[in-house]
C-alpha positions as CSV (number, residue, x, y, z in Angstrom):
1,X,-92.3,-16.5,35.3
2,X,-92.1,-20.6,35.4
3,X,-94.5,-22.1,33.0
4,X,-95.2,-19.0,30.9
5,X,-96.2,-18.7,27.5
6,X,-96.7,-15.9,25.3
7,X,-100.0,-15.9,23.1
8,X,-99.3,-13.9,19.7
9,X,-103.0,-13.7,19.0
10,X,-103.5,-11.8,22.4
11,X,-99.9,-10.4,22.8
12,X,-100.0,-11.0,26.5
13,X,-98.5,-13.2,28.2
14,X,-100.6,-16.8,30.3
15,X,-99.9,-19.8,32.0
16,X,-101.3,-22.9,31.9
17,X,-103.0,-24.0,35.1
18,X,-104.4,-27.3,34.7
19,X,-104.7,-27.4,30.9
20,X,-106.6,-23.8,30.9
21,X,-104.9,-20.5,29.9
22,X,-104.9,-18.1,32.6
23,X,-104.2,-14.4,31.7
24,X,-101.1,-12.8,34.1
25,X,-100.1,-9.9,32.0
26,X,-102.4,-7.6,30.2
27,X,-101.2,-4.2,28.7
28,X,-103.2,-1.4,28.1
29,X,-102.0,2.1,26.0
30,X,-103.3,5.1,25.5
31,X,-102.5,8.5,24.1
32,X,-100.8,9.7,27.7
33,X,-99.4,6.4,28.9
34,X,-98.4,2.8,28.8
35,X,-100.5,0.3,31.6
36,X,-99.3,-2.9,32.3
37,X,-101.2,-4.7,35.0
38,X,-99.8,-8.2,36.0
39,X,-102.5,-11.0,38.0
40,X,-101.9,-10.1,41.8
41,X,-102.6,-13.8,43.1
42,X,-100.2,-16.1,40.7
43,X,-97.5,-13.4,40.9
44,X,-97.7,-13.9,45.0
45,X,-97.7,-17.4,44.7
46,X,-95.1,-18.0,42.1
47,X,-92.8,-15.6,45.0
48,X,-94.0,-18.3,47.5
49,X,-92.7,-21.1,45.5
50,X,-89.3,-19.2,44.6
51,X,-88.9,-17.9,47.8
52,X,-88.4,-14.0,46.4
53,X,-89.4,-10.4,47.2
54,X,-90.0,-8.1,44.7
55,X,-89.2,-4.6,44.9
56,X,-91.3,-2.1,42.8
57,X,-90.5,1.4,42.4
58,X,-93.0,4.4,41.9
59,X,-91.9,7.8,40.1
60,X,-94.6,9.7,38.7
61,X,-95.5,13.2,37.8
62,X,-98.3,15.0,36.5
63,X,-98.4,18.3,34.9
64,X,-101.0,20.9,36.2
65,X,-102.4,24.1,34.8
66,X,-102.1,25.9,38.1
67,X,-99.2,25.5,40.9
68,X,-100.7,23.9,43.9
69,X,-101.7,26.5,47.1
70,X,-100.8,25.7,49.7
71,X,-97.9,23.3,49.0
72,X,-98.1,19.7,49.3
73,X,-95.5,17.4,51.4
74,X,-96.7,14.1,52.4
75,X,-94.1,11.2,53.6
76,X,-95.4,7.4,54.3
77,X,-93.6,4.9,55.9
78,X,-94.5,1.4,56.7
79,X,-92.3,-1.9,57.1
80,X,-93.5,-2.8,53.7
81,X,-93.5,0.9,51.5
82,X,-91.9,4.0,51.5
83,X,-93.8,6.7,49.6
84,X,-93.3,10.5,49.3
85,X,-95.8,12.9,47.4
86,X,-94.9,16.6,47.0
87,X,-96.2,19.7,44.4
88,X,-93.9,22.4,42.8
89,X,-93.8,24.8,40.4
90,X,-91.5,24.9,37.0
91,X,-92.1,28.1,36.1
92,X,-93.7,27.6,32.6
93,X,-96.4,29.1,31.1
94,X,-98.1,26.5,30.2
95,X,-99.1,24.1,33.0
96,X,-96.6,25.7,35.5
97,X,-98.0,23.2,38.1
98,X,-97.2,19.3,38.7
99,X,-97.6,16.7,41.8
100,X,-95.3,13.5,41.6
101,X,-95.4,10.3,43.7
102,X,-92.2,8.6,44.5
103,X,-91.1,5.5,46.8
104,X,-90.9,1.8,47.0
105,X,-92.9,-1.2,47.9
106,X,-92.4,-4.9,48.7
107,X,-95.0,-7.5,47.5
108,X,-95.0,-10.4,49.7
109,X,-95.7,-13.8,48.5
110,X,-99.0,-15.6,49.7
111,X,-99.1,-16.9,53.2
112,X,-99.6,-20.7,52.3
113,X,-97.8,-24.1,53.1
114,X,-95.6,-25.6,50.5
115,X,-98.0,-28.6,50.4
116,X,-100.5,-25.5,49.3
117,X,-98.5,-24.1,46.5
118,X,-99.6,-26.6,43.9
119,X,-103.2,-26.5,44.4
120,X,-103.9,-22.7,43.8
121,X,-108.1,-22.7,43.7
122,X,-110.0,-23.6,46.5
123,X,-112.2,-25.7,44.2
124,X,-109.6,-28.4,44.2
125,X,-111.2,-30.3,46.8
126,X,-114.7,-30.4,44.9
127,X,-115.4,-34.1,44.4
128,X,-118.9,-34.3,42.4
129,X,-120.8,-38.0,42.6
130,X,-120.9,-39.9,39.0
131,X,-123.2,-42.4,38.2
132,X,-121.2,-46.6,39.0
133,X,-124.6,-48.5,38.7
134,X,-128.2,-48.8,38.3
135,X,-131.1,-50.3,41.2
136,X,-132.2,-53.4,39.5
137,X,-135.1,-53.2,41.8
138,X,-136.5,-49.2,41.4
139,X,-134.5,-48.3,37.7
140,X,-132.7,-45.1,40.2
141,X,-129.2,-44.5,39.3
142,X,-126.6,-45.7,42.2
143,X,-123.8,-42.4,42.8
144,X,-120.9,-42.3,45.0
145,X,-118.1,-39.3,45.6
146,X,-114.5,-39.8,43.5
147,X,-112.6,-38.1,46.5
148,X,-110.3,-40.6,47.1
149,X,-109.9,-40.4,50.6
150,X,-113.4,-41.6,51.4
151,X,-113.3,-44.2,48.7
152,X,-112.8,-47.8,49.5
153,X,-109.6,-50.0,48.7
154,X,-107.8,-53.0,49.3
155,X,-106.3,-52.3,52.3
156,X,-109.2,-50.1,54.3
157,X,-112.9,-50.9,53.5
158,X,-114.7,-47.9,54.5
159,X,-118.5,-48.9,53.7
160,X,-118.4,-47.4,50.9
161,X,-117.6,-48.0,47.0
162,X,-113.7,-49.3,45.9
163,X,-111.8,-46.8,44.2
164,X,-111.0,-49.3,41.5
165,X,-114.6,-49.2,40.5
166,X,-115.4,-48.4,36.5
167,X,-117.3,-45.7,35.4
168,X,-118.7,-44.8,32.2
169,X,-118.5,-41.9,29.7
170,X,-119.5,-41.5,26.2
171,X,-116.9,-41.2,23.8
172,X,-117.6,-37.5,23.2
173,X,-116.2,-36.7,26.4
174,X,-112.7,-36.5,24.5
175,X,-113.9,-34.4,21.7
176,X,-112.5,-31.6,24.1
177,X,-109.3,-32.6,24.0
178,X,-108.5,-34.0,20.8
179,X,-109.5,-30.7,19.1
180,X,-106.5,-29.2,21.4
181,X,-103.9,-31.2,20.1
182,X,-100.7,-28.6,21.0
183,X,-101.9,-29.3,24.7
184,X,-103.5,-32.6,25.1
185,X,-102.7,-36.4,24.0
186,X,-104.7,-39.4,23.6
187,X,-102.6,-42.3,23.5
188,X,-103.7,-45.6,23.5
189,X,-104.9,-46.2,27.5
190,X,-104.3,-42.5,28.6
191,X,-105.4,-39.1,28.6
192,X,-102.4,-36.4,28.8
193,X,-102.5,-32.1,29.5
194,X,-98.6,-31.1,28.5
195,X,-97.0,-32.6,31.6
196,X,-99.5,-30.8,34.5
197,X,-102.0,-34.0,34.6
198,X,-102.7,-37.1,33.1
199,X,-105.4,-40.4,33.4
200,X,-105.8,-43.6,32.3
201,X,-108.9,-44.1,29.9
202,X,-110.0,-47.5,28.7
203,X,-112.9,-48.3,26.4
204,X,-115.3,-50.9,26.5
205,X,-117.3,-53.3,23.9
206,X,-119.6,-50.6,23.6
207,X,-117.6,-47.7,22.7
208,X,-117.5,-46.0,26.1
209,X,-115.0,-44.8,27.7
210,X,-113.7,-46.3,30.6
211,X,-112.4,-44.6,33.9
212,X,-111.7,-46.1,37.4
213,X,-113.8,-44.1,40.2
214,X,-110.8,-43.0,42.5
215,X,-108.5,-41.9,38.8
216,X,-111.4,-38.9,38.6
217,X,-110.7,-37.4,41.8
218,X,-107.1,-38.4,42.2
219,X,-106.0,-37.6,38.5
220,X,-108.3,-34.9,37.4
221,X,-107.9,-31.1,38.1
222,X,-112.0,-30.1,39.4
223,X,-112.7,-28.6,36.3
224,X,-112.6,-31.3,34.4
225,X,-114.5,-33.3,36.4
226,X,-117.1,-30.8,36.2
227,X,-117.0,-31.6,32.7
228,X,-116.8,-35.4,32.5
229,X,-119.4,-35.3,34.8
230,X,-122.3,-34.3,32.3
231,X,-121.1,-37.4,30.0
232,X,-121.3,-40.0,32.4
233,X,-123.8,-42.8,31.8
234,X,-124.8,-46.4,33.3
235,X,-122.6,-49.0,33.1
236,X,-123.2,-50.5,29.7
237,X,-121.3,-53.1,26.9
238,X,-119.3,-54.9,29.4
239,X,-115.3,-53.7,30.5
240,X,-112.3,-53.2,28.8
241,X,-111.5,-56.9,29.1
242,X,-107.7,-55.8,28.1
243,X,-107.6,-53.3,30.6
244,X,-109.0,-55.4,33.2
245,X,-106.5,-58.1,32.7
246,X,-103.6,-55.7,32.8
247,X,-104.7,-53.6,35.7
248,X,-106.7,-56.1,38.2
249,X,-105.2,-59.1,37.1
250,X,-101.4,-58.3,36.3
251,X,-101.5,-60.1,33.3
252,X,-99.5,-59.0,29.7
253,X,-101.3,-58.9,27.7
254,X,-101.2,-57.1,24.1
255,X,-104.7,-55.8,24.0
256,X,-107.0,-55.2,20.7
257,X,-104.8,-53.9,17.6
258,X,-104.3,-50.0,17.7
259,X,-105.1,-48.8,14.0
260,X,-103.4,-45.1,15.5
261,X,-100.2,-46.8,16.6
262,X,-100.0,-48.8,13.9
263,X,-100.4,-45.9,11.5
264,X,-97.5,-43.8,13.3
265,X,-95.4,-46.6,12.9
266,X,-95.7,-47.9,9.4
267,X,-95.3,-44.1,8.2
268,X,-91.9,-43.6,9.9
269,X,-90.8,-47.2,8.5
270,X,-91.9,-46.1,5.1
271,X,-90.1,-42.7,5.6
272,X,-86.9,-44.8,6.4
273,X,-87.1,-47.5,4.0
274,X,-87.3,-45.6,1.1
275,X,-84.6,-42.5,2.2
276,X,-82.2,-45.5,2.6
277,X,-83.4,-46.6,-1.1
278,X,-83.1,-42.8,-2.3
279,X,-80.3,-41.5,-0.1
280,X,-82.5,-38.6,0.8
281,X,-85.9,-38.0,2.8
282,X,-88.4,-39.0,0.8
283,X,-91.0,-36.7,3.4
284,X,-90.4,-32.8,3.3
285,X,-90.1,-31.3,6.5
286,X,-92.6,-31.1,8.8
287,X,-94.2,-27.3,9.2
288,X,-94.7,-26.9,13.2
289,X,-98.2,-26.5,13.2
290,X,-99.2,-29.4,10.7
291,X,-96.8,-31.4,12.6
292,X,-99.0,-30.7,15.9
293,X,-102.0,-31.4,14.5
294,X,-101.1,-34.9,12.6
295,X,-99.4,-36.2,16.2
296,X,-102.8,-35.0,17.4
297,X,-104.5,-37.5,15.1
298,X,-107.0,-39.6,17.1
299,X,-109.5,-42.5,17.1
300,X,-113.0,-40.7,16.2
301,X,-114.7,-38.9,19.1
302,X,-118.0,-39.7,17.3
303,X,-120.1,-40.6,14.4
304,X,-120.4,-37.5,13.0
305,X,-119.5,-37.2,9.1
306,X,-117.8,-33.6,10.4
307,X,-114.9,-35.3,12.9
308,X,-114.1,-37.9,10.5
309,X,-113.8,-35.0,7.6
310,X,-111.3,-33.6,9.6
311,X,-109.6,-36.8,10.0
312,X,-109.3,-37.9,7.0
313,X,-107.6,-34.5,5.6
314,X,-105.0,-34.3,8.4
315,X,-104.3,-38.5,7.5
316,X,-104.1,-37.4,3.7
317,X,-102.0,-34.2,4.2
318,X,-99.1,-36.1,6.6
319,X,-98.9,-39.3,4.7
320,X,-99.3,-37.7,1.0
321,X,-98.9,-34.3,0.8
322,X,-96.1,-34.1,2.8
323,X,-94.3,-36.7,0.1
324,X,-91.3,-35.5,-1.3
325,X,-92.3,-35.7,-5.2
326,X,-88.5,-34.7,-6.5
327,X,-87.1,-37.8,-4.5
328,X,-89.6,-40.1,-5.4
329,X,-89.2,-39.3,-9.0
330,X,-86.0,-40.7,-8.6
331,X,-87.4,-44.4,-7.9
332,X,-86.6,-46.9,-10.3
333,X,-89.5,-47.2,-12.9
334,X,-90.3,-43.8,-12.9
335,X,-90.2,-42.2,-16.4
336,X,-92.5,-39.3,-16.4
337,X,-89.9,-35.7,-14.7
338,X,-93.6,-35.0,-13.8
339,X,-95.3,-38.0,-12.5
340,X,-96.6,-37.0,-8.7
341,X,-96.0,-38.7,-5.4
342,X,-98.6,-42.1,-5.6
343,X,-97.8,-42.1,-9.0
344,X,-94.0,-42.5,-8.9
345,X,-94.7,-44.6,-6.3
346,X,-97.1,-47.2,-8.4
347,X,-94.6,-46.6,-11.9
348,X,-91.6,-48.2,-9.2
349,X,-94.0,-51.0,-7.4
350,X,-95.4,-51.8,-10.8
351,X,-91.2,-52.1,-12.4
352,X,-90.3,-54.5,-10.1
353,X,-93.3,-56.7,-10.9
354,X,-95.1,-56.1,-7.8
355,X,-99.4,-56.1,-7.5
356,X,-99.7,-52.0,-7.5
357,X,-103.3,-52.9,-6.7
358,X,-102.3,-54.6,-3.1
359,X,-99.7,-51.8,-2.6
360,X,-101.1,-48.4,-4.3
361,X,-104.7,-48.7,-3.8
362,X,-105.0,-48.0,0.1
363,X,-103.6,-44.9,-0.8
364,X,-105.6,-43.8,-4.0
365,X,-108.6,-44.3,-1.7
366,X,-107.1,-41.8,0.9
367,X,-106.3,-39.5,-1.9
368,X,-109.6,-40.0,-3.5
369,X,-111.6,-39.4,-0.1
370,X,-110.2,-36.2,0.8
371,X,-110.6,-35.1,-2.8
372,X,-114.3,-35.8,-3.5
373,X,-115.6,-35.0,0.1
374,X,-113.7,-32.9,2.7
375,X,-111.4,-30.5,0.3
376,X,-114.3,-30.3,-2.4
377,X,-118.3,-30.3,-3.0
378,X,-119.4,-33.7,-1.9
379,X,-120.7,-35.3,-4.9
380,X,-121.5,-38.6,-6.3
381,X,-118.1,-38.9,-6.9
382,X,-117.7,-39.0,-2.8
383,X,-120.3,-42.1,-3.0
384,X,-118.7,-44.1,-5.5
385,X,-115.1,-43.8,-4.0
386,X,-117.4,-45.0,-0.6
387,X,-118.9,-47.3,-2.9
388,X,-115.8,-48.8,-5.0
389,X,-114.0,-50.0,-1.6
390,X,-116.8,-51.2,0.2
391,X,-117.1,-48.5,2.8
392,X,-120.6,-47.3,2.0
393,X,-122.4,-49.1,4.5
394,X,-120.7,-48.0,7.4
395,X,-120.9,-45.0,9.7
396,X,-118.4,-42.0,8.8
397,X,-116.4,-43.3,12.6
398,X,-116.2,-46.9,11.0
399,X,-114.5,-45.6,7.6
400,X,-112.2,-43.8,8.8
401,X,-110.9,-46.5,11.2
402,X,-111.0,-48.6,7.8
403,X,-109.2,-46.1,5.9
404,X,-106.7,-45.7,8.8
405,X,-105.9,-49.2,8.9
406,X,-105.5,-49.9,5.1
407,X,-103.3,-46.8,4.5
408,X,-101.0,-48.2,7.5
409,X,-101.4,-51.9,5.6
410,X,-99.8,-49.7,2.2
411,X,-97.1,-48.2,3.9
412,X,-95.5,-50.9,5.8
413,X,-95.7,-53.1,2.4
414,X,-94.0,-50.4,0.6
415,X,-91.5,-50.2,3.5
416,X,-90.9,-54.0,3.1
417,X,-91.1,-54.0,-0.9
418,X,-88.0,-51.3,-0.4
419,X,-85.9,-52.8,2.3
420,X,-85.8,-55.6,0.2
421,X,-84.5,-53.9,-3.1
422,X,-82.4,-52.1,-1.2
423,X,-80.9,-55.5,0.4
424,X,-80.7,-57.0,-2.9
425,X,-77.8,-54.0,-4.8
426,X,-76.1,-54.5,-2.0
């Protein structure tokens, strides 16, 4: 079936309907038989959308200890089934007896419009009202519905808000998603589910999250509205000036720097650099599931030292652990055969009379954060790494935004350092 996957931890078959795993197959055996029973409702509607009629066939016999008396011979025919039931005898002496059930059947696909096909719950037209303002005058929270169709635009005023208005989530909101990174994406401006449904986000001065009032109803399946809805606050901090000047005001404009972005591309430019340098990759191969989970790397949700734990060991693990320590060994300036990855890479920066200290410390202090807090005890030791590069008085979210940022810093510099020795044997 379209859009099937097939879940080894279950071993049955689902789809994914608006970003949530839906069971269609589930198989049941036991010591007399094999049961597979397959979701009546998606199977009808996937028929509807392929314009197909299945036909299934019945044969089954059970064994009895007597022969039936009297007989049995029962036909039914409809436009739709054909089935025949009937008893005998084998002649045996043990369980002489049996009944079987033959025939056919047609399963017709569900009587809906095409326009119907793609909304398969009923509870796609639930529009719940979120919070777009405050009464300055009584302190009572001002709601209005995100169905699009009675929202206000710039062509029909209709009395009631416009569907460009903003409104306001905390930033926890996306901790749902960013712990799901096989299926969902958070770029910079957008929310993503695989290619079923996506949203434009903003955030705002204050951290927030930023959505307009029509994108809920118009971009969002009704379940997750349901749950965006208990993270919605009062406009507070201001707007996403960038967003604003981009969206209502057609402007380009560049927007604050993206650490994230940033990140993604200094490591690929160091990855290039320094294969050219090497003739060989100078990263190992990526394992599938680490590779999902370091493209899944995302701005913190929250302040919690947990999130930014997690962070900081999937930023370690693709920008050092994945280093190939055999190519780097190979650098010029490298003396030790068993020197590992940042230290082959400070022995070469170091050779060619570079400050190691510019270009190598970003990363000790990645290696050094993952080593005395998330993979270990946390210790003193954690403190004095936080200590030693000034990070101690900020909140867990605010390091690892820092940390982020310098370990991009290192790699582009070490991406420059080796397109320029490789420029200069040429």
């Amino acid at each position: 079936m379209d859009n099937a996957t097939f879940c080894r931890d279950t071993a049955r078959p689902k789809r994914r309907q608006r970003g949530r795993d839906h069971e269609l197959v589930r198989t049941r055996r036991t010591d007399t038989e094999l049961r597979i029973e397959i979701a009546a409702l998606p199977l009808r509607r996937y028929l509807a959308v392929r314009s197909r009629l299945p036909v299934i066939q019945h044969d089954r016999i059970t064994r009895l200890d007597h022969v039936p008396d009297p007989e049995i011979d029962a036909v039914e025919r409809s436009d739709l089934r054909h089935f025949a039931f009937h008893s005998g005898d084998i002649h045996s002496v043990d369980r002489p007896g049996f009944v079987r059930l033959v025939g056919k059947q047609i399963v017709l696909p569900i009587d809906a419009a095409p326009a119907d096909l793609a909304r398969p719950h009923t509870s796609e037209r639930r529009f719940p009202d979120y919070t777009i303002g405050v009464d300055p005058s009584t302190g009572e929270r001002i709601t209005s519905t995100c169905d699009p169709d009675k929202l206000s635009n710039y062509f029909t005023d209709r009395g009631t808000p416009h569907c460009l208005t903003r409104v306001y989530f905390r930033r926890e909101v996306l901790n749902r998603y960013t712990s799901q990174p096989s299926r969902y994406r958070i770029e910079a401006g957008r929310l993503g589910c695989l290619g079923l449904w996506g949203i434009s986000i903003g955030t705002n001065p204050e951290g927030l999250t930023e959505v307009y009032l029509g994108d809920l109803g118009r971009d969002l399946p009704a379940e997750e509205r349901d749950h965006w809805l208990s993270f919605n606050v009062p406009p507070s901090g201001g707007r996403d000036e960038g967003r604003f000047s981009r969206d209502i005001l057609g402007q380009w404009t560049d927007g604050p720097p993206d650490p994230l972005r940033r990140l993604f591309a200094a490591r690929e430019h160091f990855s290039t650099a320094l294969s050219t340098l090497l003739g060989q990759a100078v990263y190992k191969t990526w394992h599938p599931a680490d590779q999902i989970a370091f493209e899944g790397l995302h701005m913190p949700t929250s302040s919690e030292q947990q999130e930014a734990d997690t962070l900081i060991l999937l930023l370690a693990k693709g920008v050092i652990d994945y280093l190939n320590v055999k190519a780097l060994r190979r650098l010029p300036g490298v003396t030790d055969p068993k020197a590992l990855g940042i230290n082959c890479l400070e022995a070469w920066v170091i050779s060619s009379g570079e400050d190691s200290d510019t270009l190598i410390r970003p990363l000790r202090l990645l290696q050094g954060l993952r080593s005395t807090g998330p993979a270990h005890l946390r210790g003193k030791d954690w403190h004095a790494t936080l200590t030693r590069a000034g990070l101690d008085g900020l909140r867990p979210d605010e390091q690892f935004v820092q940390v982020l940022t310098l370990t991009g810093d290192a790699l582009r510099a070490l991406a420059q350092h080796a397109e320029t020795q490789h420029q200069s044997t040429q």
